[in-house]
VOGUMAR-463614 format. One line per field, with one value per residue (C-alpha): residue in three letters; z, y, x. Coordinates in Angstrom, 1 decimal, padded with zeros to 4 digits. Each point is the difference from the previous one (the first is absolute). Layout:
BEGIN
res c(ALA,...)
up c(Z,...)
north c(Y,...)
east c(X,...)
***
This chain:
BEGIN
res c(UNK,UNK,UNK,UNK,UNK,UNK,UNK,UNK,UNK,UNK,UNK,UNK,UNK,UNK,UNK,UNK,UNK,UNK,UNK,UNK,UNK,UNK,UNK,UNK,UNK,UNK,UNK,UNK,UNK,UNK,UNK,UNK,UNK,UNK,UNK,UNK,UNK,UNK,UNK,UNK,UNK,UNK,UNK,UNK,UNK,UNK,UNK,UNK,UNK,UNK,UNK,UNK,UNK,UNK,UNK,UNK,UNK,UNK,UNK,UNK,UNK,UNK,UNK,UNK,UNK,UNK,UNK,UNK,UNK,UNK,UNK,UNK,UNK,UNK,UNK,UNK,UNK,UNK,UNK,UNK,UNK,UNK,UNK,UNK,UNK,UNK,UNK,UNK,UNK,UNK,UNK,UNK,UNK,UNK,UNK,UNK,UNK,UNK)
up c(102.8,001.9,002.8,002.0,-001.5,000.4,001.5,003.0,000.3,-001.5,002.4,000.6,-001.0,-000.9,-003.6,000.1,003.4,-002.8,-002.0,002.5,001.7,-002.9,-000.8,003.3,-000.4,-003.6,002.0,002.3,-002.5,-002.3,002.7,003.3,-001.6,-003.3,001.4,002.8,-002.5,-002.5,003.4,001.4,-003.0,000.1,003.6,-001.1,-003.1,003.0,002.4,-001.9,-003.7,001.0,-001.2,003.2,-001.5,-003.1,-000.2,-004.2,-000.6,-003.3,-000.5,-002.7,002.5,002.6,-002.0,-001.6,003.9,001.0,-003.3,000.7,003.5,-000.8,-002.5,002.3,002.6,-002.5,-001.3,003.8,000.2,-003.6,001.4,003.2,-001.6,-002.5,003.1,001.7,-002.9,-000.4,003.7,-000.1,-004.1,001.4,003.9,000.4,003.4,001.5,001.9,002.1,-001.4,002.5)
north c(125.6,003.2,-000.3,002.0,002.2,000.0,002.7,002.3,000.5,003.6,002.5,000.6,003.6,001.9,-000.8,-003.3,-001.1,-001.5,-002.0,-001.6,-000.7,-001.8,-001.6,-001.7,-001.3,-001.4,-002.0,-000.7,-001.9,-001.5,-001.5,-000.9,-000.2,-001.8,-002.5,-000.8,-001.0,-002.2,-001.9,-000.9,-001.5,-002.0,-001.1,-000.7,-002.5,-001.4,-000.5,-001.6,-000.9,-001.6,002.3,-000.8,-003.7,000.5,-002.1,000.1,-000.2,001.7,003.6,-000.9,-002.3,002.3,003.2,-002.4,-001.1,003.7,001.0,-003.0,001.1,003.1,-000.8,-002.1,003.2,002.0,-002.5,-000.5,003.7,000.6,-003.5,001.9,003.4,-002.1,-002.4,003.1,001.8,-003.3,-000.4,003.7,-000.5,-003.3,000.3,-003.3,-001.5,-002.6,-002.5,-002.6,-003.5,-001.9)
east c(109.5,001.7,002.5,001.6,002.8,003.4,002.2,-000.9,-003.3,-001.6,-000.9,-003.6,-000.8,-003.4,000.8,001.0,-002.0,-003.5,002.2,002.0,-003.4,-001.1,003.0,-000.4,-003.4,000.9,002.7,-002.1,-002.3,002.4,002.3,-002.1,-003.9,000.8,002.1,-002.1,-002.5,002.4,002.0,-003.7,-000.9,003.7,-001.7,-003.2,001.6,002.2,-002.7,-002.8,001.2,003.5,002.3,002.0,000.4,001.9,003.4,000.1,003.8,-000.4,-000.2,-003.3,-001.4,-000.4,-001.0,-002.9,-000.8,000.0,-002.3,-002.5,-000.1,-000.4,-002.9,-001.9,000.0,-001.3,-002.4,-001.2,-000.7,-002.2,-001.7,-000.8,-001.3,-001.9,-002.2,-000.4,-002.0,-001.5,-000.9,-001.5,-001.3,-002.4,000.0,001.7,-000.4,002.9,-001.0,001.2,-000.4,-000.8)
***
């Protein structure tokens, strides 16, 4: 992870003027693109698996509620991959029951 750096910032020159460019973007996706990704997960695990419902007053209760929730949303999503192939592999139809 890179962040900014501390101290007046450089001045941009012709020599310097790439690296600060790219400096920049690597901040960019460490800070802003990779977190986006981890807190919507965090959402995700809230939302639909719970997460939001934990009162453990242990610290090992809670971290094994967070890892089973956390292993069910991963579960959910190798499920999901796996019936899609499936669906494709043997043209599975749903239907109604009715």
């Amino acid at each position: 992870m890179t962040g900014k750096s501390r101290g007046r910032p450089a001045k941009v020159t012709e020599m310097n003027k790439e690296k600060l460019v790219q400096e920049k973007k690597q901040r960019y996706q460490d800070d802003d693109v990779a977190r986006i990704i981890v807190e919507s997960k965090f959402g995700i695990g809230k939302r639909r698996y719970g997460m939001e419902l934990i009162r453990s007053k242990l610290k090992e209760t809670s971290e094994t509620d967070i890892y089973m929730t956390t292993l069910v949303l991963n579960l959910d999503k190798v499920c999901t991959k796996e019936m899609a192939e499936n669906k494709a592999k043997y043209r599975v139809l749903l239907r109604n029951a009715s």
